[in-house]
N, C-alpha and C positions, 0 to 999 in steps of 0.2 A: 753687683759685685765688682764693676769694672771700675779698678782704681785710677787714676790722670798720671799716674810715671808707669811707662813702660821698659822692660830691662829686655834688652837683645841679649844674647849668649849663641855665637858661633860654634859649633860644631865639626868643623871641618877635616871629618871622616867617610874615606871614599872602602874602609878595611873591610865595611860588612857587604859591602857591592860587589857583584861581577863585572864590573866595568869600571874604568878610571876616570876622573874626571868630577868626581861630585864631593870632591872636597875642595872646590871652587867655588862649592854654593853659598855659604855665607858671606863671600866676598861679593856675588853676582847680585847677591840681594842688596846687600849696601849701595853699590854701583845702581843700581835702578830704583834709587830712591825711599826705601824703607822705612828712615828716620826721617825724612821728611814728609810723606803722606802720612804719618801719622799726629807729626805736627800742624800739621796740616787743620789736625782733626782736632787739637787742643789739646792734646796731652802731649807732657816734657817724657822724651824718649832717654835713654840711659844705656848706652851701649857696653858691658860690661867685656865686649871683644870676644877672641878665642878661649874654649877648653886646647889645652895641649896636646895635639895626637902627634904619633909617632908613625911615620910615612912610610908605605907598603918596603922603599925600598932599603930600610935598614934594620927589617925583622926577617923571618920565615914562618910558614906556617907548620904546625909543629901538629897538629889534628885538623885532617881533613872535612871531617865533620864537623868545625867548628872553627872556620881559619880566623884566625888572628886574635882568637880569644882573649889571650893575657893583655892585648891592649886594651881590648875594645872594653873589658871590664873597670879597666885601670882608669880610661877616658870617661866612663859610664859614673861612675864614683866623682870625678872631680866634677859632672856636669851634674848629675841628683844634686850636688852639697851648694852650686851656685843656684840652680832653680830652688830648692828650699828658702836658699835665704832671701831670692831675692823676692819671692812670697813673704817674709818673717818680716823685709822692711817695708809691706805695704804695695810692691810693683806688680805688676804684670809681664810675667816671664813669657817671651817669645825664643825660641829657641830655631836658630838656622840653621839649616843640611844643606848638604851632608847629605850620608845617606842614612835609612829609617832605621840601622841601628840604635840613634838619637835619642828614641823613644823608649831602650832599656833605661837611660837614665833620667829624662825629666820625666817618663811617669813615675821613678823612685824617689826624685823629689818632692814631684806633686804630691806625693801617697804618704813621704813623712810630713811632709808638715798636715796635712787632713789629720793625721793622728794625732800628731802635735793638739790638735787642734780641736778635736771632737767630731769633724766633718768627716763627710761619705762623700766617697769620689766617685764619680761617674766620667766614662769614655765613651768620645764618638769619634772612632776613627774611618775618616774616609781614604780610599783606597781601593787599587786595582787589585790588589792581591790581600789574600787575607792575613800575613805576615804572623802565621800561628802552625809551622812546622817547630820540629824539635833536633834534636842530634839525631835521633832515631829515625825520623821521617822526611829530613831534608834532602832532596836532590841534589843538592850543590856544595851545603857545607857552608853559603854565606848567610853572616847574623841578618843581614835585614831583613831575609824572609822568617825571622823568631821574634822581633819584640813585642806581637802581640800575644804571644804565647805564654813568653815572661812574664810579662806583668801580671797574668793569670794563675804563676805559679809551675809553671813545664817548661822544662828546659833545664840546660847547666847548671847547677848550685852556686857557681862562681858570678852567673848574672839573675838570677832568681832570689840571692839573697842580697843584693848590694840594699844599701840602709839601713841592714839587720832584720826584716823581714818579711815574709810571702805568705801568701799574693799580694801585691799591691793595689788588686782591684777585683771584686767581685764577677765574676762572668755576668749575673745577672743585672750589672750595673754597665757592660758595654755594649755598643752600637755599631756595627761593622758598616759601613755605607757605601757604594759602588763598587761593591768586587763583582769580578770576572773573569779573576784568573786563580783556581784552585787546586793545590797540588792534592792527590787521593789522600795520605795522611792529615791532613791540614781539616780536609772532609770528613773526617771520622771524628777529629776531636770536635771543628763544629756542631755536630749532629749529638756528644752528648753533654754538649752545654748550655744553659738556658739564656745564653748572650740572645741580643735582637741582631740577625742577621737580613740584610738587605740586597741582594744582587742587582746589579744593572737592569735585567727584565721587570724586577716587582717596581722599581722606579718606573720605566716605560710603561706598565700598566697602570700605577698607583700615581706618580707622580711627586714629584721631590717634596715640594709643601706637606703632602698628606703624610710619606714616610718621617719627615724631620716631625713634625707635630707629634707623629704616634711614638718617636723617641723621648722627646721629650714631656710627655704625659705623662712615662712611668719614671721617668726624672726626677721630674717636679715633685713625686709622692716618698720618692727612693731614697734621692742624692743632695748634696750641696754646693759641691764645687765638679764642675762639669771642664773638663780637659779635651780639646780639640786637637789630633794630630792628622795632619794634612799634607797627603802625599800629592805632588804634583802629577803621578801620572791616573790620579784618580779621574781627571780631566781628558779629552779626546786628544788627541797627539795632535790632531791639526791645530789647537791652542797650545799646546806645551811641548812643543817636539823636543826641549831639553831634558829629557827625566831614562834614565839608564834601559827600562823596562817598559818600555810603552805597548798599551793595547787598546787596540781600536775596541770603539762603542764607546766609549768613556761619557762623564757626564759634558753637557755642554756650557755653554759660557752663562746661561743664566741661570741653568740649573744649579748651577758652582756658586753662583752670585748669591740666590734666594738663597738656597742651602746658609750659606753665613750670615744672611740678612733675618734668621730668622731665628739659629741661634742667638743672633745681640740682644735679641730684642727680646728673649727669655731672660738677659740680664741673672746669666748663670753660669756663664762660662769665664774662665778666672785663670786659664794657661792655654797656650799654643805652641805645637810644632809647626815647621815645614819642610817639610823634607822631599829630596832627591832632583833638587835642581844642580842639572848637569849644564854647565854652561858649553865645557866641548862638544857637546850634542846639540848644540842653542841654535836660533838664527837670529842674530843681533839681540842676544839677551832678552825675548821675546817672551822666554819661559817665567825669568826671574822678575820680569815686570807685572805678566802676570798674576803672580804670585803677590805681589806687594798690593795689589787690586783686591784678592783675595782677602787677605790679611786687614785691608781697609774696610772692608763691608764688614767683617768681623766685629770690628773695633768701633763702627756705630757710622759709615760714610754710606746716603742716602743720594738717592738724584733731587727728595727736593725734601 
């Protein structure tokens, strides 16, 4: 499925965060080489630049339980319409964070054009936190702990329906991968959906290879187009100490590694996030180089 043009699309929204600073991250990726390790790898890269947000300091938040909504929706809409198309012409949409409210809108691109399309979308979102509270069960009131919720159809209507319709992915078509951090609400709605959930421990027991395989088995029978969203603090903070929410035990550097060397090579996945590279939290852009690492082994880079 992996086409040779790549289309970047910047995100650089810090609105759905508790902490400022990670709408630096689309710049921090460029900075640390992005378009070029990918060139690297043979394929012409296509930076289609920034979505336009509108910066914490000339809004207010107007519901607590859902701050900054009217942007983040507003932002969510123009990044679905550039992810769709840059699917329609053929590319592979990589989308920068920012932070993981990101994911309200390129899985609502991903998900129109699969209709578009005739195709079944499938998610494997890795992550520290399961990003599936609502208005009603969030502690904080920030989107990025909701876009996995969204895309499942729970949540706002004003970000549940961007595209024109919900859900835009099946529960039993997502893959939750390194969480560790689960707020009670978030735990309920897990428990009645028949998504494949994977905590930190079943990896320590099971092992990355075996969980990635067992995702991708019922994939392979499921789905068509498989969408990777890639939170940076899915990883142990002593690799990625730039990411807004960091939690120790995280995966480690090769568990991170195989984990993308194995989805390429399923030669099924056909979109990418990466989100919540905080550069003010960085140490020499450590995180965001990282990440470009990440995104390489995705993309088909081997040691031999």
């Amino acid at each position: 499925m992996t086409p040779r043009t790549i289309r970047l699309i910047g995100f650089p929204s810090d609105l759905g965060a508790g902490r400022r600073g990670v709408d630096m991250g689309p710049s921090a990726l460029r900075i640390a080489g992005i378009s070029g390790a990918l060139e690297a790898l043979g394929y012409r890269v296509s930076d289609g630049g920034d979505v336009a947000v509108r910066g914490q300091e000339v809004q207010r938040i107007r519901n607590q339980r859902l701050k900054y909504l009217p942007e983040i929706a507003r932002a969510s809409r123009l990044l679905a319409a550039q992810v769709a198309q840059a699917l329609r012409e053929g590319a592979f949409p990589i989308v920068l964070g920012g932070d993981h409210s990101l994911g309200i809108g390129s899985v609502a691109g991903v998900s129109a054009w699969c209709r578009e399309h005739g195709k079944r979308l499938g998610i494997v979102w890795i992550d520290a936190h399961a990003d599936m509270n609502t208005p009603e069960t969030t502690p904080s009131g920030n989107i990025h702990g909701m876009p996995l919720a969204v895309a499942m159809g729970f949540g706002s209507e004003r970000l549940t329906s961007i595209e024109g319709f919900s859900p835009k992915v099946a529960p039993e078509h997502v893959a939750l991968v390194g969480v560790r951090s689960v707020d009670p609400g978030e735990r309920e709605l897990i428990a009645r959906l028949p998504m494949l959930v994977y905590p930190m421990p079943e990896i320590d027991k099971r092992g990355i290879h075996s969980v990635i395989e067992e995702v991708l088995d019922r994939f392979r029978r499921t789905v068509d187009h498989v969408h990777v969203s890639f939170d940076l603090d899915s990883v142990d903070p002593s690799l990625a100490p730039g990411v807004g929410t960091p939690v120790s035990g995280g995966l480690t550097f090769r568990e991170a590694h195989l984990a993308m060397e194995i989805l390429a090579e399923s030669g099924m996945v056909g979109s990418l996030d990466v989100a919540e590279v905080n550069p003010i939290l960085d140490v020499r852009n450590a995180t965001a180089q990282f990440a470009v690492e990440i995104v390489a082994s995705l993309l088909g880079k081997r040691i031999l």
